[in-house]
Biotite code that builds the C-alpha atoms (Angstrom):
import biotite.structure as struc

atoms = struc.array([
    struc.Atom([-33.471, 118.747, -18.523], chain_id="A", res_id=1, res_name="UNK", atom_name="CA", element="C"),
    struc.Atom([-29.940, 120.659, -17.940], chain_id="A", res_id=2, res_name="UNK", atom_name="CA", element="C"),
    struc.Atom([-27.236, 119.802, -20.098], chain_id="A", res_id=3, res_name="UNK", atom_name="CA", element="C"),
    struc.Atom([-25.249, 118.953, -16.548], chain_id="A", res_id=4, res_name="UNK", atom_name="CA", element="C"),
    struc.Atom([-28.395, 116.644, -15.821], chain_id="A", res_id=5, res_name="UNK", atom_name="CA", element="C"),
    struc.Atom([-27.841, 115.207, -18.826], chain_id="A", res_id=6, res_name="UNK", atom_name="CA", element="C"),
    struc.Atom([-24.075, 114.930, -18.637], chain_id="A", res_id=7, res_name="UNK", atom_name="CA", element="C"),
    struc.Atom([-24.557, 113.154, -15.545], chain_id="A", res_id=8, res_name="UNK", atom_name="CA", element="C"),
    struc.Atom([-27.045, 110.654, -17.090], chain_id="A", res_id=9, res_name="UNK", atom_name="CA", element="C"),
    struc.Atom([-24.619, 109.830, -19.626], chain_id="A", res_id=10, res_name="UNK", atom_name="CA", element="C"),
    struc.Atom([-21.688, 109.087, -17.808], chain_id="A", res_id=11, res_name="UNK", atom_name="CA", element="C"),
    struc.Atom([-23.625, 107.026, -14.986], chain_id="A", res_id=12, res_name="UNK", atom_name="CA", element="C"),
    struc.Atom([-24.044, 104.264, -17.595], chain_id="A", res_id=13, res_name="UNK", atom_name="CA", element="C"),
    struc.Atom([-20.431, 103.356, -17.956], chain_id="A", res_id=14, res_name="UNK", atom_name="CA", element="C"),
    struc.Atom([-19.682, 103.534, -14.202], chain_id="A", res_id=15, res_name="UNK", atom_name="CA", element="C"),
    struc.Atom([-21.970, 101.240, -13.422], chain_id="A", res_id=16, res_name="UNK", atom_name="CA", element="C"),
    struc.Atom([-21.378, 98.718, -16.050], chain_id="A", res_id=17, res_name="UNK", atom_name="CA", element="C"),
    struc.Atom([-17.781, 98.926, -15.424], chain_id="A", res_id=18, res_name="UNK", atom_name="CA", element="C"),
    struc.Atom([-18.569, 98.144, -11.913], chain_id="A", res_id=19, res_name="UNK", atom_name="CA", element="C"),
    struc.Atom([-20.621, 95.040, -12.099], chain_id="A", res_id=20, res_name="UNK", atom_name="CA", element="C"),
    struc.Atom([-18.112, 93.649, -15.411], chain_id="A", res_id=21, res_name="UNK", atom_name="CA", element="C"),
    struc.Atom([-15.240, 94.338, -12.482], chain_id="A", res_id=22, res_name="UNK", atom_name="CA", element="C"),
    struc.Atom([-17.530, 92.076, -9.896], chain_id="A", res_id=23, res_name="UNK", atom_name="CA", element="C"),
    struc.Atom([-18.295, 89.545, -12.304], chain_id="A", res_id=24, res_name="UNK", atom_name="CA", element="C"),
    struc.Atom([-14.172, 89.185, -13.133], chain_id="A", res_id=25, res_name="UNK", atom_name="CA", element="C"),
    struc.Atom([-13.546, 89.516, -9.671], chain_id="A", res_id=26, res_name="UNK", atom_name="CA", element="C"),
    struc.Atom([-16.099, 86.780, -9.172], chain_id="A", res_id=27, res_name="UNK", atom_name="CA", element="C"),
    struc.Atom([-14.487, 84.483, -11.883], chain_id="A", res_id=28, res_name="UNK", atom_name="CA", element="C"),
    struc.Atom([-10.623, 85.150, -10.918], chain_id="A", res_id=29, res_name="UNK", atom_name="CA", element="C"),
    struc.Atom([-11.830, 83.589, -7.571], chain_id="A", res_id=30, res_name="UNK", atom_name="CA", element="C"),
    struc.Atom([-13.631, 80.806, -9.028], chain_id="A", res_id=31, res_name="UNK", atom_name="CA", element="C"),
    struc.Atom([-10.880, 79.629, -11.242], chain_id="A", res_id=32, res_name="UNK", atom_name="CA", element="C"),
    struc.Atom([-8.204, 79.721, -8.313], chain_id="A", res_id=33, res_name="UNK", atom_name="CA", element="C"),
    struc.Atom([-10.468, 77.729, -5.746], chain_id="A", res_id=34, res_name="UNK", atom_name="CA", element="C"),
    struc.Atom([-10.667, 75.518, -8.362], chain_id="A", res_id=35, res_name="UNK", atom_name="CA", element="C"),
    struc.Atom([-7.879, 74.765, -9.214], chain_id="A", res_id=36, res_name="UNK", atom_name="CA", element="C"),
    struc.Atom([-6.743, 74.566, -5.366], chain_id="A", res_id=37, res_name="UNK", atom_name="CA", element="C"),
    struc.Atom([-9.080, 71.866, -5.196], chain_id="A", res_id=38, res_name="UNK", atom_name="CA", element="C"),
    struc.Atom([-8.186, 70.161, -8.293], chain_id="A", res_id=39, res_name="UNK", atom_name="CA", element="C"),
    struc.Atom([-11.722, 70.214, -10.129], chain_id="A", res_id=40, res_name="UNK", atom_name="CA", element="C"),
    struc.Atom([-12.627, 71.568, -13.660], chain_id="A", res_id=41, res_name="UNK", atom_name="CA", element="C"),
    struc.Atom([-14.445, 75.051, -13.823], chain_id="A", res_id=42, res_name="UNK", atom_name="CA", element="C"),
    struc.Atom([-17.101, 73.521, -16.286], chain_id="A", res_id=43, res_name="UNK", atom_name="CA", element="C"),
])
């Protein structure tokens, strides 16, 4: 394998985790302000 190849394999890792950690806070931020719109717990 190619160091660049193996650059690339490297760095893909964090990108992607950051990515889904950013759609599961996404996810939460709108959970916690629908519910307190509606006036229910989270839990």
């Amino acid at each position: 394998m190619s160091t660049f190849g193996l650059t690339v394999y490297v760095l893909v890792w964090p990108v992607l985790s950051s990515l889904v950690l950013l759609t599961l806070c996404t996810a939460l931020v709108f959970d916690i302000r629908k519910a307190k719109k509606d006036g229910t717990s989270l839990v």
